[in-house]
N, C-alpha and C positions, 0 to 999 in steps of 0.2 A: 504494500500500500504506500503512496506518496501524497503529500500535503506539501504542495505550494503556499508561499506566504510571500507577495508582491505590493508592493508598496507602489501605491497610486503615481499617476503622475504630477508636476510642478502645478500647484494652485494658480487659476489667474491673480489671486488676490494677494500682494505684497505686504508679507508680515516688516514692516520698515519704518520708520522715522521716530519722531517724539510724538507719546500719546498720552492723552491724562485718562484715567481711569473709565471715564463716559466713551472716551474715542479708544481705550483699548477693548472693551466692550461691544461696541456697533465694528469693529475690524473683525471682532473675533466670529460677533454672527454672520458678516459679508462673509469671511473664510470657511463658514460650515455650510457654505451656500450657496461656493464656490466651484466653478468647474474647474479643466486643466486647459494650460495651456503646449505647446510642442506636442514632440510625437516619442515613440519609447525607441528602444534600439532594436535595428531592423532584427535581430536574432530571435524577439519574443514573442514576434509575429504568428510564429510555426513552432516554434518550439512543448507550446502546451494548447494546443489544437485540439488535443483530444481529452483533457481535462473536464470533470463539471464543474463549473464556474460558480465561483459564491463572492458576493462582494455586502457591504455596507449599502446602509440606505443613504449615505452623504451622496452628495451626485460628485464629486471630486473621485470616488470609486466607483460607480456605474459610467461614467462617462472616461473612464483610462479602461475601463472594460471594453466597452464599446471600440474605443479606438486603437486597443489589439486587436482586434476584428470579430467578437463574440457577440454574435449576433442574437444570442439568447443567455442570457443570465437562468440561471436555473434557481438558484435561490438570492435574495436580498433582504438582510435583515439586520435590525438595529446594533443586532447583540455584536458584530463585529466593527463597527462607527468609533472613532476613535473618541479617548478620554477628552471631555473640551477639559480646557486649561481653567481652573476655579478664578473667581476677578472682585474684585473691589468696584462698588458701585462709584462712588467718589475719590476724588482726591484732589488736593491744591497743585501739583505740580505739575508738568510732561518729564514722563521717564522713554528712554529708548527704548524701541519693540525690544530687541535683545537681553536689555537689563528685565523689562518686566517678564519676559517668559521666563530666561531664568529663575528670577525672584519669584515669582509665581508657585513653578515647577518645582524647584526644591520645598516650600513652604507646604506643595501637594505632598510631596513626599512623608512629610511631618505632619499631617492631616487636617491642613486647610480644606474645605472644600464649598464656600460658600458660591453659589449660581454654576456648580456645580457637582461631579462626581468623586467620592474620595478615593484616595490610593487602593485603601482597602476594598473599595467596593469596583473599582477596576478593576484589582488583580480575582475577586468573585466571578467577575463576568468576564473575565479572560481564561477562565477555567472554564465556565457554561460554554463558551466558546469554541474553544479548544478541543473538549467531549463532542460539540455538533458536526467539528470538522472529523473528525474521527468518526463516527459515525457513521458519516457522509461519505467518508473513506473507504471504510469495510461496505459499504452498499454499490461504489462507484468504481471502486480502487484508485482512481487519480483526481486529488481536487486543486482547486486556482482558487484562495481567497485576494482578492481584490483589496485592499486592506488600507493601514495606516501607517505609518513609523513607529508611533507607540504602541499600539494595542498588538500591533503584531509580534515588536517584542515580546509582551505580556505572554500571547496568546505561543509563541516559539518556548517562553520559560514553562509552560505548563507541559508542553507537549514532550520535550525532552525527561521531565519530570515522571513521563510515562509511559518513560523508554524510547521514542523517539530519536532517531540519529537525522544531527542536524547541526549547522552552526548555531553560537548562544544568540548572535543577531539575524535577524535575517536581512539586514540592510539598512542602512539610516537612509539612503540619496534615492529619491525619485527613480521609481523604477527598479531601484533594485531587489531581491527574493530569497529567500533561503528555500532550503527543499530539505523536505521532512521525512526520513523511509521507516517503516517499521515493517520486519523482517519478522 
């Protein structure tokens, strides 16, 4: 059995500049709402052709689906949509996109999670995840999640966890995958 884990492609929406907490906010829902922009590398075109294809309901992952050429999504559903980033409704200043996800993201780590989801209940649902893709696997034998940077991580830590042979990431950059075998 093999689990593909593909990280969508380049958002149009430019996580960039100085944002106060209102304007990191309205970016981050433009971003979950976002399509992609380019194209992936011609190798992945043909490479999982014969995969069933699972992606997220964000359209940043049906629409990098589509433009491998997957003319049918077979499954899409919430439970693989990446963790949004938790945010502060207010604040006096503009901090750089950069400082605030960092700052953000670590303070998730440590269980912030206000207008959002917490660490802990990500890596929950990257478990549910991870067992659907499996699953999905023993029914298909070859699956494509369409996926995120973070949750696919999450969703790569479970699977190795259950004996999965895999790398620990499956790719931080646009487009890239790790591939899952259980023997």
């Amino acid at each position: 059995m093999e689990i593909i884990l593909l990280r969508h492609g380049k958002p149009e929406v430019e996580l960039s500049g100085w944002k106060s907490a209102e304007e990191f906010k309205q970016l981050a829902s433009a971003y979950a709402q976002s399509g992609i922009q380019g194209h992936p590398p011609s190798s992945i075109f043909e490479k999982f052709k014969s995969h069933y294809v699972v992606c997220s309901n964000l359209n940043r992952s049906v629409k990098s689906a589509n433009i491998i050429g997957y003319k049918e999504i077979h499954l899409e559903d919430k439970i693989f949509s990446e963790s949004e980033i938790p945010h502060h409704d207010r604040s006096i200043i503009k901090i750089p996109m950069t400082i605030w996800l960092v700052y953000l993201r670590l303070r998730w780590l440590f269980g912030f999670s206000k207008n959002g989801e917490s660490f802990l209940e990500a890596n929950k649902r990257a478990e549910l995840a991870a067992n659907k893709l499996i699953n999905l696997a023993e029914e298909n034998e070859k699956v494509i999640l369409v996926g995120h940077g973070l949750m696919n991580r999450l969703i790569a830590r479970q699977l190795r966890l259950q004996n999965w042979n895999g790398p620990t990431s499956p790719g931080k950059r646009y487009w890239e995958y790790g591939n899952y075998i259980f023997q």
